[in-house]
VODOVEX-761902 format. One record per residue (C-alpha): residue number from 0; residue in one letter; z, y, x. Coordinates in steps of 0.02 Angstrom, whole numbers. Each point is the difference from the previous one (the first is absolute). Example, Ala and Ser with C-alpha at 12.3 -4.5 7.8 and 13.67 -1.06 7.14 Angstrom:
residues 2
0,A,390,-225,615
1,S,-33,172,69
//
This chain:
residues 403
0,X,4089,2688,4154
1,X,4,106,164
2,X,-187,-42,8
3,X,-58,51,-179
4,X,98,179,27
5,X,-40,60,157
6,X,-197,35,-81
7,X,91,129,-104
8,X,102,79,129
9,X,-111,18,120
10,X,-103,80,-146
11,X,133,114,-41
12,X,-9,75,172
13,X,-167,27,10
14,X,-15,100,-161
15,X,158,125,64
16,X,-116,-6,173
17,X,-139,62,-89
18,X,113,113,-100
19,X,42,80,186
20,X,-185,14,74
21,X,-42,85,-163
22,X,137,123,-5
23,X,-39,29,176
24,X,-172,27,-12
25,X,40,143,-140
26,X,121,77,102
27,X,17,-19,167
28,X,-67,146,90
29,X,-140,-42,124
30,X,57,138,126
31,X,185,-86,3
32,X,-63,-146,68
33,X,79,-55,161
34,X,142,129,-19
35,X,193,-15,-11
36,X,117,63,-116
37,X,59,176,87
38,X,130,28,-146
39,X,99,-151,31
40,X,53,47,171
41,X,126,112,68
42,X,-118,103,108
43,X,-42,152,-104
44,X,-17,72,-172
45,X,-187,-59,11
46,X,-95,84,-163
47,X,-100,-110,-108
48,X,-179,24,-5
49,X,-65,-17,-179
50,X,-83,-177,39
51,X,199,-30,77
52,X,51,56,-187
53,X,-111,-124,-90
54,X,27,-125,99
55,X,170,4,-29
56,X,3,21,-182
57,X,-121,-146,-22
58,X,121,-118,111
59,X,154,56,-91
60,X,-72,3,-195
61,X,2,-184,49
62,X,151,-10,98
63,X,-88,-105,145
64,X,89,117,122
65,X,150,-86,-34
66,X,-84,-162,-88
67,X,157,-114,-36
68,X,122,154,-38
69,X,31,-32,-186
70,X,-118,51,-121
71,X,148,121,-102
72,X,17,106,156
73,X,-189,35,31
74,X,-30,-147,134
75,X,-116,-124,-34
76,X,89,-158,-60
77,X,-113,-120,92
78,X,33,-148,59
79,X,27,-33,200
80,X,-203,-86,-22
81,X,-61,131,-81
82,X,68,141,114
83,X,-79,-101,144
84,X,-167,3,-67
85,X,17,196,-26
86,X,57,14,188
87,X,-147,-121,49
88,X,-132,111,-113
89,X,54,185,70
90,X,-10,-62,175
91,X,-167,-85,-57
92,X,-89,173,-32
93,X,122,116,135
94,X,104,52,-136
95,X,189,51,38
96,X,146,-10,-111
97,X,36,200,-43
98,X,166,-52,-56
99,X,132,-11,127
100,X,138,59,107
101,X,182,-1,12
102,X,14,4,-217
103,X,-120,-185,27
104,X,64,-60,151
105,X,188,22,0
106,X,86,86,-159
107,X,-104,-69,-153
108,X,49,-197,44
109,X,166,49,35
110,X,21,135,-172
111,X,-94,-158,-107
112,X,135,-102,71
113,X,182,105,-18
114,X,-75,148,-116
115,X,61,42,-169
116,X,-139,-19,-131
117,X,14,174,-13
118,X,-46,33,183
119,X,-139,-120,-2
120,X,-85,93,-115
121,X,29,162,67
122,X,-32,-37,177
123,X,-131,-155,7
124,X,-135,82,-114
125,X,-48,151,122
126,X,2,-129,155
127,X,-112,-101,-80
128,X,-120,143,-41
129,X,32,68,189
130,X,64,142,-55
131,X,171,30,95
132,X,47,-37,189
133,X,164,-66,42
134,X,108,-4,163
135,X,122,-86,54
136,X,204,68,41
137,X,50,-129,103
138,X,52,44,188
139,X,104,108,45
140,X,52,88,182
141,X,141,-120,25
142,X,-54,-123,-134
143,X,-171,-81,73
144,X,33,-178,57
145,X,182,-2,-86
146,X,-98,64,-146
147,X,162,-15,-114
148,X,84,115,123
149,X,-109,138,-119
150,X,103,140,-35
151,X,-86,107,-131
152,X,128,6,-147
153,X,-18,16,-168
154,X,146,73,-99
155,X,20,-36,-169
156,X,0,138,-116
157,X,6,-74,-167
158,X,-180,-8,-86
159,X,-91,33,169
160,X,45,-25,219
161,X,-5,128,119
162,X,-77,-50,144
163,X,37,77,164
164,X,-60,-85,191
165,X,-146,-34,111
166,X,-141,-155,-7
167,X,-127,2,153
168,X,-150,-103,43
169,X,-56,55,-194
170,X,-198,-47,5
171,X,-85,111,-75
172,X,135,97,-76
173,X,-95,176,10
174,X,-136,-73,-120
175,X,115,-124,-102
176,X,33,52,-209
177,X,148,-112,-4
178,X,148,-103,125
179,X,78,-154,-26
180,X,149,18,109
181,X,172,-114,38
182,X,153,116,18
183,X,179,-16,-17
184,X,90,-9,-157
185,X,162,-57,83
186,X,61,15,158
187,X,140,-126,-12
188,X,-123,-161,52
189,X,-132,17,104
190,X,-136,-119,-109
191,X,84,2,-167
192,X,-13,180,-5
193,X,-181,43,15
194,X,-100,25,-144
195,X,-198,43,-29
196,X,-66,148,-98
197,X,-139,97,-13
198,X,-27,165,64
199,X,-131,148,-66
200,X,-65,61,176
201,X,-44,162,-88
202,X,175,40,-59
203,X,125,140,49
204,X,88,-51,163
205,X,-139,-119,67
206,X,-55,49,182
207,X,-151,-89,103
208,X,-30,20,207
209,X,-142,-67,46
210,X,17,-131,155
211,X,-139,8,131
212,X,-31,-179,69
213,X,-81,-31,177
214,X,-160,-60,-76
215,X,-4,199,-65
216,X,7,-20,-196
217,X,161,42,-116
218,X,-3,-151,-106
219,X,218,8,4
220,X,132,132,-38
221,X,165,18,-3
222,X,49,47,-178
223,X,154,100,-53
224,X,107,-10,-137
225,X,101,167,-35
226,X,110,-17,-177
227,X,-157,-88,-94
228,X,30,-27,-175
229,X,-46,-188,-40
230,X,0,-48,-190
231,X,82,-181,-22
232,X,-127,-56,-100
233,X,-71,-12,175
234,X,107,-99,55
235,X,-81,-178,23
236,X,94,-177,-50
237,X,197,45,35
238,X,118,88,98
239,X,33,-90,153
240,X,-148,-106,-24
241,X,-116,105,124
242,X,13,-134,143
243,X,-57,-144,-79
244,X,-151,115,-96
245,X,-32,90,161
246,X,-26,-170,110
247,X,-107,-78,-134
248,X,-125,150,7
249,X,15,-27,211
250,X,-87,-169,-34
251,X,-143,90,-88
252,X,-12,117,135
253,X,2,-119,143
254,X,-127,-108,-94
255,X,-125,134,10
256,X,34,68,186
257,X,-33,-183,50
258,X,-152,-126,-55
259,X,27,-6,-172
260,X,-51,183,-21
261,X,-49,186,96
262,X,-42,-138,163
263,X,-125,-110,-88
264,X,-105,147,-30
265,X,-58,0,195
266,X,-81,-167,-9
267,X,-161,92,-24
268,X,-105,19,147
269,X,45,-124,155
270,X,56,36,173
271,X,-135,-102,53
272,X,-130,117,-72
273,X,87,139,71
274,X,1,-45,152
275,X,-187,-37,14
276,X,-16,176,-47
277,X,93,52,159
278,X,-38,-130,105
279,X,-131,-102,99
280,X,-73,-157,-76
281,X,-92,-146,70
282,X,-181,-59,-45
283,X,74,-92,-147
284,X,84,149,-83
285,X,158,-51,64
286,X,134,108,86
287,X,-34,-1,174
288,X,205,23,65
289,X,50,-181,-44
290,X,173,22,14
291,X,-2,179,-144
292,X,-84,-170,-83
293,X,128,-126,2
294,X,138,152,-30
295,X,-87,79,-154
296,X,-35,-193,-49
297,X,170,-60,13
298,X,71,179,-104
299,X,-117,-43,-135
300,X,32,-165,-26
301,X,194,54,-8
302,X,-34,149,-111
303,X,-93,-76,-121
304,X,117,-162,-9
305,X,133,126,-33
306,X,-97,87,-156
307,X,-12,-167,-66
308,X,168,-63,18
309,X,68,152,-59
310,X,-94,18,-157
311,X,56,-182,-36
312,X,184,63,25
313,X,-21,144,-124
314,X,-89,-104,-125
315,X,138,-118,0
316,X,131,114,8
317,X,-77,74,-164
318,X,-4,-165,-67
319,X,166,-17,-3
320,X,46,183,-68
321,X,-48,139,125
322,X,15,29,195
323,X,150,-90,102
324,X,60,23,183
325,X,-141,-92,43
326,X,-80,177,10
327,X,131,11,154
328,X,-107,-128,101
329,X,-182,90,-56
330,X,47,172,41
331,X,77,-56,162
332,X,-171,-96,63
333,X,-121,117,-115
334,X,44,141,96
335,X,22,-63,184
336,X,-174,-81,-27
337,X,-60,173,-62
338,X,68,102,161
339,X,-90,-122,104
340,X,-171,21,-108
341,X,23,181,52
342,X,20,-44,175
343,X,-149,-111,7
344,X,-114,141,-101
345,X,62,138,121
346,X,-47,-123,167
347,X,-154,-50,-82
348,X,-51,193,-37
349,X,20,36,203
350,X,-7,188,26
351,X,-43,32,-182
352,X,141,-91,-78
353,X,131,147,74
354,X,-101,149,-61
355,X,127,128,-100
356,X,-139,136,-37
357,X,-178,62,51
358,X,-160,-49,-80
359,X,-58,-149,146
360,X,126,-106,-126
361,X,-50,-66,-156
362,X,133,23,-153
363,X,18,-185,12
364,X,67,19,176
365,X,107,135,-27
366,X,82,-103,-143
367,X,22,-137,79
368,X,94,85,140
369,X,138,93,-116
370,X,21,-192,-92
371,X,36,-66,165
372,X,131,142,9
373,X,43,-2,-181
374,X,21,-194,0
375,X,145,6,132
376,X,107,34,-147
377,X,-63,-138,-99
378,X,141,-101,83
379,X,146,119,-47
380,X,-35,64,-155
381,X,40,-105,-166
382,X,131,-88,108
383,X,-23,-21,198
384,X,-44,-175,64
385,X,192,-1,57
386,X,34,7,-177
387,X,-114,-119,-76
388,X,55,-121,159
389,X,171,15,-91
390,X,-47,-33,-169
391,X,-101,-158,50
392,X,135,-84,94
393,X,110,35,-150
394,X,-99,-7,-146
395,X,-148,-127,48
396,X,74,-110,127
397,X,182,-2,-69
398,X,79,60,153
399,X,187,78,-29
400,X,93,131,123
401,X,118,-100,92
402,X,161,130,91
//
Protein backbone atom coordinates (compact mmCIF):
# COMPACT_ATOMS: atom_id res chain seq x y z
CA UNK A 1 0.00 0.00 0.00
CA UNK A 2 2.97 2.30 1.08
CA UNK A 3 4.32 1.52 -2.41
CA UNK A 4 1.22 2.34 -4.63
CA UNK A 5 0.91 5.93 -2.62
CA UNK A 6 4.06 7.32 -2.41
CA UNK A 7 3.70 7.97 -6.66
CA UNK A 8 1.02 10.39 -5.61
CA UNK A 9 2.73 12.10 -2.87
CA UNK A 10 5.67 12.63 -4.25
CA UNK A 11 3.44 14.09 -7.12
CA UNK A 12 1.69 16.28 -4.85
CA UNK A 13 4.93 17.99 -3.98
CA UNK A 14 6.11 18.57 -7.09
CA UNK A 15 3.04 20.38 -8.37
CA UNK A 16 3.12 22.91 -4.99
CA UNK A 17 7.12 23.03 -6.14
CA UNK A 18 6.22 24.20 -9.34
CA UNK A 19 3.49 26.31 -7.81
CA UNK A 20 6.67 28.10 -5.87
CA UNK A 21 9.20 28.54 -8.93
CA UNK A 22 6.25 30.04 -10.76
CA UNK A 23 5.17 32.46 -8.21
CA UNK A 24 8.72 33.26 -7.86
CA UNK A 25 9.51 33.82 -11.21
CA UNK A 26 6.44 36.50 -11.33
CA UNK A 27 7.52 38.13 -8.42
CA UNK A 28 10.60 37.94 -7.04
CA UNK A 29 12.56 40.99 -7.79
CA UNK A 30 15.83 40.32 -9.67
CA UNK A 31 17.70 43.23 -7.82
CA UNK A 32 16.72 41.45 -4.28
CA UNK A 33 18.57 38.65 -5.04
CA UNK A 34 21.22 37.72 -2.53
CA UNK A 35 19.80 40.23 0.05
CA UNK A 36 18.42 39.87 3.64
CA UNK A 37 15.42 40.96 5.14
CA UNK A 38 16.50 44.56 6.78
CA UNK A 39 12.88 44.92 8.35
CA UNK A 40 13.04 41.91 10.44
CA UNK A 41 15.91 43.04 12.49
CA UNK A 42 16.27 45.32 15.31
CA UNK A 43 18.93 47.56 13.71
CA UNK A 44 17.02 50.46 12.25
CA UNK A 45 13.78 51.71 10.85
CA UNK A 46 15.21 50.59 7.38
CA UNK A 47 12.62 52.09 4.54
CA UNK A 48 11.32 49.79 1.99
CA UNK A 49 12.30 50.30 -1.45
CA UNK A 50 9.32 49.77 -3.80
CA UNK A 51 10.80 46.30 -5.11
CA UNK A 52 11.06 45.75 -0.84
CA UNK A 53 7.12 46.63 -1.03
CA UNK A 54 6.26 44.06 -3.69
CA UNK A 55 8.12 41.69 -2.56
CA UNK A 56 6.52 41.70 0.51
CA UNK A 57 3.02 41.89 -0.58
CA UNK A 58 3.54 38.99 -2.98
CA UNK A 59 5.03 36.74 0.03
CA UNK A 60 2.28 37.70 2.37
CA UNK A 61 -0.98 37.54 -0.21
CA UNK A 62 0.16 33.93 0.15
CA UNK A 63 1.09 33.81 3.64
CA UNK A 64 4.52 31.91 2.89
CA UNK A 65 6.15 34.37 5.31
CA UNK A 66 4.68 32.58 7.97
CA UNK A 67 3.72 29.26 5.84
CA UNK A 68 2.21 26.90 8.63
CA UNK A 69 0.55 29.88 10.68
CA UNK A 70 -3.15 29.01 10.13
CA UNK A 71 -4.77 29.92 7.13
CA UNK A 72 -7.76 32.18 9.29
CA UNK A 73 -5.03 34.49 10.57
CA UNK A 74 -3.33 35.27 7.16
CA UNK A 75 -0.42 32.51 7.44
CA UNK A 76 -0.18 30.01 5.04
CA UNK A 77 -1.68 26.76 6.38
CA UNK A 78 0.91 24.51 4.82
CA UNK A 79 1.99 21.62 5.83
CA UNK A 80 5.67 21.20 7.60
CA UNK A 81 6.61 19.50 3.61
CA UNK A 82 5.30 22.03 1.93
CA UNK A 83 6.87 24.97 3.90
CA UNK A 84 10.21 23.14 3.32
CA UNK A 85 9.96 23.16 -0.29
CA UNK A 86 9.13 27.05 -0.14
CA UNK A 87 12.32 27.53 2.10
CA UNK A 88 14.31 25.22 -0.38
CA UNK A 89 12.86 27.32 -3.59
CA UNK A 90 13.62 31.08 -2.16
CA UNK A 91 17.08 30.06 -1.25
CA UNK A 92 17.14 28.35 -4.77
CA UNK A 93 16.88 31.77 -6.69
CA UNK A 94 18.53 34.23 -3.55
CA UNK A 95 15.24 35.08 -2.41
CA UNK A 96 14.75 36.09 1.40
CA UNK A 97 11.73 35.72 3.50
CA UNK A 98 10.45 39.65 3.88
CA UNK A 99 8.42 38.51 6.71
CA UNK A 100 10.03 38.41 10.01
CA UNK A 101 11.14 39.68 13.29
CA UNK A 102 10.24 39.63 16.81
CA UNK A 103 6.02 39.44 15.74
CA UNK A 104 7.50 35.81 13.64
CA UNK A 105 10.05 34.78 15.80
CA UNK A 106 8.86 35.16 19.39
CA UNK A 107 5.20 36.67 20.02
CA UNK A 108 3.03 35.14 17.09
CA UNK A 109 3.81 31.24 18.34
CA UNK A 110 3.37 32.23 21.70
CA UNK A 111 -0.18 34.71 21.01
CA UNK A 112 -1.44 31.44 18.59
CA UNK A 113 -0.80 29.46 21.59
CA UNK A 114 -2.39 31.49 24.93
CA UNK A 115 -4.32 34.31 22.78
CA UNK A 116 -7.96 34.95 22.87
CA UNK A 117 -9.55 34.44 19.42
CA UNK A 118 -10.10 37.90 19.58
CA UNK A 119 -6.40 38.79 19.85
CA UNK A 120 -5.42 36.42 17.20
CA UNK A 121 -7.19 38.15 14.86
CA UNK A 122 -6.29 41.48 15.81
CA UNK A 123 -2.68 40.96 16.31
CA UNK A 124 -1.55 37.91 13.88
CA UNK A 125 -2.97 39.44 10.60
CA UNK A 126 -0.54 42.60 10.41
CA UNK A 127 2.52 40.21 11.44
CA UNK A 128 1.84 38.13 8.81
CA UNK A 129 1.63 40.96 6.27
CA UNK A 130 4.92 42.55 8.03
CA UNK A 131 3.32 45.30 8.89
CA UNK A 132 4.01 45.97 12.74
CA UNK A 133 7.36 45.44 14.80
CA UNK A 134 7.24 44.14 18.19
CA UNK A 135 9.66 44.23 21.25
CA UNK A 136 10.03 42.54 23.92
CA UNK A 137 9.46 43.89 28.04
CA UNK A 138 11.26 41.43 29.64
CA UNK A 139 14.46 42.53 31.80
CA UNK A 140 14.54 44.72 34.04
CA UNK A 141 17.55 46.67 36.14
CA UNK A 142 17.30 44.26 39.00
CA UNK A 143 15.24 41.67 37.14
CA UNK A 144 17.79 40.19 34.37
CA UNK A 145 18.88 36.68 35.37
CA UNK A 146 16.13 36.49 38.31
CA UNK A 147 13.88 37.62 35.52
CA UNK A 148 10.73 37.14 37.90
CA UNK A 149 12.41 39.58 40.25
CA UNK A 150 10.65 42.21 37.41
CA UNK A 151 9.19 44.93 39.13
CA UNK A 152 7.10 46.93 36.67
CA UNK A 153 3.51 46.84 38.20
CA UNK A 154 0.42 46.96 36.81
CA UNK A 155 -2.46 48.27 38.95
CA UNK A 156 -5.76 47.35 38.30
CA UNK A 157 -8.11 49.95 37.55
CA UNK A 158 -11.24 48.27 36.64
CA UNK A 159 -11.75 48.06 32.70
CA UNK A 160 -8.01 48.94 32.00
CA UNK A 161 -4.11 48.70 34.23
CA UNK A 162 -1.97 51.40 34.86
CA UNK A 163 1.30 50.59 34.30
CA UNK A 164 4.10 52.32 36.00
CA UNK A 165 8.18 50.86 36.06
CA UNK A 166 11.25 50.36 33.96
CA UNK A 167 12.18 47.30 31.26
CA UNK A 168 15.87 47.56 29.79
CA UNK A 169 17.73 45.57 27.22
CA UNK A 170 14.33 46.47 24.94
CA UNK A 171 15.72 45.58 21.22
CA UNK A 172 14.68 47.72 19.12
CA UNK A 173 12.28 49.53 21.20
CA UNK A 174 12.84 53.09 19.45
CA UNK A 175 11.50 51.52 16.13
CA UNK A 176 9.00 48.88 17.69
CA UNK A 177 4.77 49.67 17.01
CA UNK A 178 3.92 47.40 19.81
CA UNK A 179 5.50 45.44 23.43
CA UNK A 180 4.70 42.33 24.76
CA UNK A 181 5.82 42.77 28.28
CA UNK A 182 5.62 40.50 31.80
CA UNK A 183 4.87 42.79 34.80
CA UNK A 184 3.45 42.42 38.10
CA UNK A 185 -0.06 42.03 38.84
CA UNK A 186 0.58 40.95 42.45
CA UNK A 187 3.17 41.41 44.57
CA UNK A 188 2.23 38.86 47.19
CA UNK A 189 4.18 35.74 45.20
CA UNK A 190 6.95 36.23 43.32
CA UNK A 191 5.88 33.75 40.08
CA UNK A 192 2.19 33.58 40.64
CA UNK A 193 1.95 37.17 40.34
CA UNK A 194 3.30 38.09 36.98
CA UNK A 195 1.16 38.45 34.17
CA UNK A 196 1.77 39.32 30.23
CA UNK A 197 0.16 42.16 28.35
CA UNK A 198 0.64 44.13 25.61
CA UNK A 199 1.83 47.50 25.47
CA UNK A 200 1.21 50.42 22.56
CA UNK A 201 4.87 51.85 22.41
CA UNK A 202 3.27 54.99 21.00
CA UNK A 203 1.02 55.67 23.96
CA UNK A 204 1.00 58.50 26.62
CA UNK A 205 3.61 57.66 29.30
CA UNK A 206 5.89 55.40 27.10
CA UNK A 207 9.63 56.61 27.18
CA UNK A 208 12.63 55.00 24.95
CA UNK A 209 16.73 55.65 25.66
CA UNK A 210 18.57 54.41 23.25
CA UNK A 211 21.55 51.97 24.56
CA UNK A 212 24.88 52.31 22.72
CA UNK A 213 26.62 48.84 22.58
CA UNK A 214 30.52 48.46 22.15
CA UNK A 215 30.13 47.20 18.65
CA UNK A 216 28.68 51.10 18.14
CA UNK A 217 24.94 50.46 17.06
CA UNK A 218 21.70 51.11 19.39
CA UNK A 219 19.88 47.97 18.70
CA UNK A 220 18.60 48.09 22.87
CA UNK A 221 16.90 50.65 25.14
CA UNK A 222 15.79 50.96 28.24
CA UNK A 223 12.06 51.67 28.07
CA UNK A 224 9.98 53.57 30.66
CA UNK A 225 6.72 53.18 31.83
CA UNK A 226 5.22 56.44 33.52
CA UNK A 227 1.21 55.85 34.53
CA UNK A 228 0.52 54.04 30.95
CA UNK A 229 -2.97 53.27 30.45
CA UNK A 230 -3.22 49.49 29.36
CA UNK A 231 -6.75 48.29 28.17
CA UNK A 232 -7.47 44.64 29.62
CA UNK A 233 -8.51 43.42 26.60
CA UNK A 234 -4.72 43.41 26.34
CA UNK A 235 -4.23 41.48 28.73
CA UNK A 236 -3.07 37.97 27.34
CA UNK A 237 -4.38 34.36 28.85
CA UNK A 238 -5.01 35.25 32.80
CA UNK A 239 -3.97 37.09 35.65
CA UNK A 240 -1.16 35.47 37.23
CA UNK A 241 -0.58 33.37 34.28
CA UNK A 242 2.37 35.64 32.84
CA UNK A 243 5.16 33.12 33.98
CA UNK A 244 4.18 30.18 32.43
CA UNK A 245 3.17 32.40 28.95
CA UNK A 246 6.32 34.40 29.32
CA UNK A 247 8.76 31.13 29.53
CA UNK A 248 6.99 29.45 26.68
CA UNK A 249 7.70 32.48 24.33
CA UNK A 250 11.64 32.19 25.92
CA UNK A 251 11.74 28.80 24.08
CA UNK A 252 10.85 30.54 20.81
CA UNK A 253 13.35 33.04 21.40
CA UNK A 254 16.19 30.83 22.34
CA UNK A 255 15.32 28.59 19.36
CA UNK A 256 16.14 31.31 17.03
CA UNK A 257 19.38 32.88 18.82
CA UNK A 258 20.75 29.29 18.53
CA UNK A 259 20.79 26.76 15.31
CA UNK A 260 17.37 26.41 14.76
CA UNK A 261 17.06 30.06 13.64
CA UNK A 262 18.97 33.89 13.27
CA UNK A 263 22.50 31.36 13.50
CA UNK A 264 21.72 29.08 10.59
CA UNK A 265 21.63 32.01 8.39
CA UNK A 266 25.69 32.26 8.50
CA UNK A 267 26.23 28.94 6.93
CA UNK A 268 26.65 30.78 3.71
CA UNK A 269 30.06 31.37 2.61
CA UNK A 270 32.89 29.06 4.46
CA UNK A 271 35.77 29.98 6.58
CA UNK A 272 37.75 28.05 4.35
CA UNK A 273 37.04 30.31 1.43
CA UNK A 274 37.68 33.16 3.50
CA UNK A 275 40.61 32.44 4.46
CA UNK A 276 42.07 31.77 1.00
CA UNK A 277 41.07 35.23 0.39
CA UNK A 278 43.44 36.44 3.13
CA UNK A 279 45.83 33.97 3.07
CA UNK A 280 48.65 32.10 1.22
CA UNK A 281 47.86 28.89 -0.62
CA UNK A 282 49.94 26.09 -1.92
CA UNK A 283 50.28 24.89 -5.64
CA UNK A 284 47.13 22.86 -5.13
CA UNK A 285 44.86 25.72 -4.06
CA UNK A 286 45.15 24.74 -0.66
CA UNK A 287 45.82 26.97 2.41
CA UNK A 288 49.34 27.16 2.84
CA UNK A 289 49.27 27.64 7.14
CA UNK A 290 48.34 23.97 7.84
CA UNK A 291 47.52 24.38 11.22
CA UNK A 292 44.57 27.78 10.26
CA UNK A 293 43.74 24.30 8.17
CA UNK A 294 43.14 21.76 10.63
CA UNK A 295 41.52 24.71 13.05
CA UNK A 296 39.04 26.14 10.43
CA UNK A 297 38.56 22.23 9.49
CA UNK A 298 37.82 21.02 12.80
CA UNK A 299 35.20 24.44 13.50
CA UNK A 300 33.41 23.44 10.44
CA UNK A 301 32.92 20.12 10.91
CA UNK A 302 31.49 21.13 14.53
CA UNK A 303 29.42 23.98 13.18
CA UNK A 304 27.79 22.35 10.66
CA UNK A 305 27.10 19.06 12.86
CA UNK A 306 25.49 21.52 15.18
CA UNK A 307 23.03 23.09 12.35
CA UNK A 308 22.05 19.67 11.73
CA UNK A 309 21.42 18.40 15.04
CA UNK A 310 19.70 21.35 15.96
CA UNK A 311 17.28 21.53 13.19
CA UNK A 312 16.48 17.84 14.06
CA UNK A 313 15.73 19.08 17.69
CA UNK A 314 13.33 21.82 16.51
CA UNK A 315 11.65 19.61 14.06
CA UNK A 316 10.94 17.22 16.69
CA UNK A 317 10.14 19.47 19.22
CA UNK A 318 7.41 20.76 16.72
CA UNK A 319 6.37 17.39 16.27
CA UNK A 320 5.29 17.02 19.41
CA UNK A 321 3.50 20.58 19.84
CA UNK A 322 5.99 23.52 19.67
CA UNK A 323 9.56 24.32 21.16
CA UNK A 324 10.68 22.60 24.66
CA UNK A 325 13.76 23.27 26.94
CA UNK A 326 15.56 21.52 24.54
CA UNK A 327 16.03 25.09 23.06
CA UNK A 328 18.13 25.46 26.50
CA UNK A 329 20.87 23.06 25.10
CA UNK A 330 20.83 24.83 21.29
CA UNK A 331 21.10 28.31 22.41
CA UNK A 332 23.76 27.35 24.89
CA UNK A 333 26.13 25.56 22.04
CA UNK A 334 24.56 27.79 19.01
CA UNK A 335 25.93 30.71 20.43
CA UNK A 336 29.37 29.68 21.99
CA UNK A 337 30.04 28.06 18.53
CA UNK A 338 29.01 31.46 16.98
CA UNK A 339 31.52 33.66 19.24
CA UNK A 340 34.22 31.37 18.20
CA UNK A 341 33.19 31.72 14.28
CA UNK A 342 33.81 35.39 15.02
CA UNK A 343 37.06 34.72 16.49
CA UNK A 344 38.26 32.53 13.72
CA UNK A 345 36.88 35.27 10.89
CA UNK A 346 38.62 38.15 12.81
CA UNK A 347 42.22 35.91 12.98
CA UNK A 348 41.69 34.85 9.53
CA UNK A 349 41.08 38.66 8.31
CA UNK A 350 44.75 39.62 9.95
CA UNK A 351 45.05 43.42 9.96
CA UNK A 352 41.83 43.83 8.01
CA UNK A 353 39.60 41.89 10.21
CA UNK A 354 40.00 44.88 13.15
CA UNK A 355 39.28 47.81 10.82
CA UNK A 356 36.45 50.22 12.60
CA UNK A 357 36.45 52.93 9.71
CA UNK A 358 38.44 54.27 6.63
CA UNK A 359 37.98 53.23 3.10
CA UNK A 360 41.29 50.44 2.92
CA UNK A 361 38.23 48.15 4.56
CA UNK A 362 35.66 46.65 2.65
CA UNK A 363 31.90 46.89 4.22
CA UNK A 364 32.25 43.21 4.65
CA UNK A 365 35.15 43.78 7.03
CA UNK A 366 33.81 46.43 8.87
CA UNK A 367 30.72 44.18 9.56
CA UNK A 368 32.24 41.54 10.47
CA UNK A 369 34.21 43.37 13.13
CA UNK A 370 31.06 45.05 15.02
CA UNK A 371 29.41 41.11 14.89
CA UNK A 372 32.39 39.97 16.60
CA UNK A 373 31.57 42.79 19.13
CA UNK A 374 27.89 42.52 18.82
CA UNK A 375 27.98 38.65 19.24
CA UNK A 376 29.58 38.89 22.81
CA UNK A 377 26.09 39.36 23.93
CA UNK A 378 24.78 36.50 22.13
CA UNK A 379 25.60 34.54 25.35
CA UNK A 380 23.67 36.82 27.82
CA UNK A 381 20.86 37.93 26.18
CA UNK A 382 17.60 35.63 25.93
CA UNK A 383 18.93 33.96 29.11
CA UNK A 384 22.85 33.79 29.89
CA UNK A 385 24.55 30.38 29.48
CA UNK A 386 24.45 30.37 33.48
CA UNK A 387 20.87 30.30 33.02
CA UNK A 388 20.29 27.87 30.41
CA UNK A 389 23.12 25.63 32.45
CA UNK A 390 20.30 25.78 35.13
CA UNK A 391 17.42 24.92 33.20
CA UNK A 392 19.19 21.85 31.61
CA UNK A 393 20.24 20.25 34.78
CA UNK A 394 16.67 20.74 35.93
CA UNK A 395 14.53 20.46 33.15
CA UNK A 396 16.51 18.02 30.64
CA UNK A 397 18.59 15.96 32.86
CA UNK A 398 16.16 15.77 35.88
CA UNK A 399 18.49 17.14 38.32
CA UNK A 400 16.69 18.62 41.69
CA UNK A 401 18.30 21.37 44.20
CA UNK A 402 19.42 19.44 47.03
CA UNK A 403 20.00 22.11 50.64
Amino acid sequence: MATQLEPHLHADEDAFRSEVQQFLAAHFPAELKGKANALAGVDGPTDETPAQTRWRKAVSERGWGTPTWPKEYGGGGLTKAQAKIVEQEFAKVGAYNPIGGMGVMMFGPTLLEYGSEEQKRQHIPPICRGEIRWCQGYSEPNAGSDLANLQTFAEDKGDHYIVNGQKTWTSGGQWADKCFAIVRTDKSDKHRGISFMLIDMDAPGVEVRPITMISGTSPFCETFFDNVKVPKANLVGEEGQGWTIGKRLLQHERTNISGGGRLASMMGRSLGDIAKKYGDTDAAGELADKVLRDRIADFEIRWNSFLLTARRAVEESKAQGGVSEISSVLKKLGTKLSQERSELMIEIRGLQGLGWEGEEFTDGELEAVRGWLFGKATTIYGGSTEIQNNIIAKRVLGMLDHQ
